[in-house]
C-alpha positions, 0 to 999 in steps of 0.5 A: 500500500502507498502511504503519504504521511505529512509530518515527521514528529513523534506521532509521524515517525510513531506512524511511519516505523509502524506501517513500515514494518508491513512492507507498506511503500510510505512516503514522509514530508515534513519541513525539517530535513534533519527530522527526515534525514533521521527517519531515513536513517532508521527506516526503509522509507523515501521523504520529501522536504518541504511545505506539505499545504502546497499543492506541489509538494504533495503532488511531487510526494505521489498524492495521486497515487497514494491509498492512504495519506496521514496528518501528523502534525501539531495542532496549532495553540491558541494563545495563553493556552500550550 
């Protein structure tokens, strides 16, 4: 399966290590190309860095061929509130 997940924290990554080790095709976009250079480290999986609310991000990523697509990113915080 063709899986898209956008962010590479720690629920993205928690994702990414988990559908992996079904023989899964994933592809991980995130902003930070540490985060993402760490990830390939550990995991047989392609990333993509960049902007993943740009559409040509996520047509460069395979959108249109993936089965599945995951966001994984940080709720944005209202301010007074973490």
């Amino acid at each position: 399966m063709k899986i898209l997940i956008l962010g590479a924290g720690q629920v993205g990554s928690t994702v990414a290590e988990s559908l992996v080790s079904e023989a899964n095709d994933i592809t991980v976009v995130d902003s930070d190309g540490d985060k993402l250079r760490q990830l390939q480290d550990r995991l047989d999986l392609r990333t993509l860095t960049g902007n993943a609310a740009h559409p040509s991000v996520l047509e460069q990523a395979g959108i249109a061929d993936a089965d599945m697509t995951g966001t994984a990113r940080r709720a944005p915080t209202i301010r007074g509130m973490p």
